[in-house]
N, C-alpha and C positions, 0 to 999 in steps of 0.2 A: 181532607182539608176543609176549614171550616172557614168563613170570612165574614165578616160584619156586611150587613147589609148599610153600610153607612161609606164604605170603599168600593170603587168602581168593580172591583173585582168580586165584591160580596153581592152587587147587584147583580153582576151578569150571570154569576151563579144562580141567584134565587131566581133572576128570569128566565133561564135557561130549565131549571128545576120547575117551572109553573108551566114552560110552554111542553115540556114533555109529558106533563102529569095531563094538560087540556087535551094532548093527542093524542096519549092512550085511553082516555075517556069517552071521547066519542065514537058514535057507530062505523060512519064515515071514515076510519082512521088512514088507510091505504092512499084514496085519492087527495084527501085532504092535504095530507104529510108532504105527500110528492109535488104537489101542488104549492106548497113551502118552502119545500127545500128549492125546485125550481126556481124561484122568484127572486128564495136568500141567495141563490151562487146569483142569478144576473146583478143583484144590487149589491153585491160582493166586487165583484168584476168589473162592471163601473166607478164602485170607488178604488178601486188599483188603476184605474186606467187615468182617473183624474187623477189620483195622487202622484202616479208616475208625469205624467203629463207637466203638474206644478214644479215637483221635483226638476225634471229637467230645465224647466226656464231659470227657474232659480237658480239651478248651478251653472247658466251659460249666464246668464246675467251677473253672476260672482264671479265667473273667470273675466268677462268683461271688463270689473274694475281696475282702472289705473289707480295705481295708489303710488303718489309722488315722492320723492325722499324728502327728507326730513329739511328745513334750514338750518344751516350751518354745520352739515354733515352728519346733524343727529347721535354724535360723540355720547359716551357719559361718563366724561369726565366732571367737572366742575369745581374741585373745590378750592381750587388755591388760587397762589397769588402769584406773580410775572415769573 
């Protein structure tokens, strides 16, 4: 699959595709990598935990709302006459 580097998805590829070509390039490759990967799952995890975290206020905060009924019973009727 091919994707523009002009779509989100065509970016993470090409980026994805340049950080793997940098890290089978160097000598280093083993501690480096793991050294990497380590860091991307903690900052991986972090954003799940904030995003879970917002998630939930937000859906207690939406069960929260009162939402009033309508005046005059909120009908849809309307068109006529006596």
């Amino acid at each position: 699959m091919n994707f523009s580097p002009l779509t989100p998805w065509g970016f993470l590829a090409a980026e994805l595709r340049w950080r793997v070509a940098r890290a089978r390039s160097t000598s280093e490759r083993g501690a480096s990598t793991i050294e990497w990967v380590i860091i991307t799952g903690i900052l991986v995890a972090i954003a799940v935990a904030v995003g879970l975290v917002i998630y939930n206020m937000v859906t207690k905060q939406a069960a929260s709302i009162n939402i009033p009924a309508a005046p005059g019973g909120g009908g849809a009727g309307g068109g006529g006459g006596p």
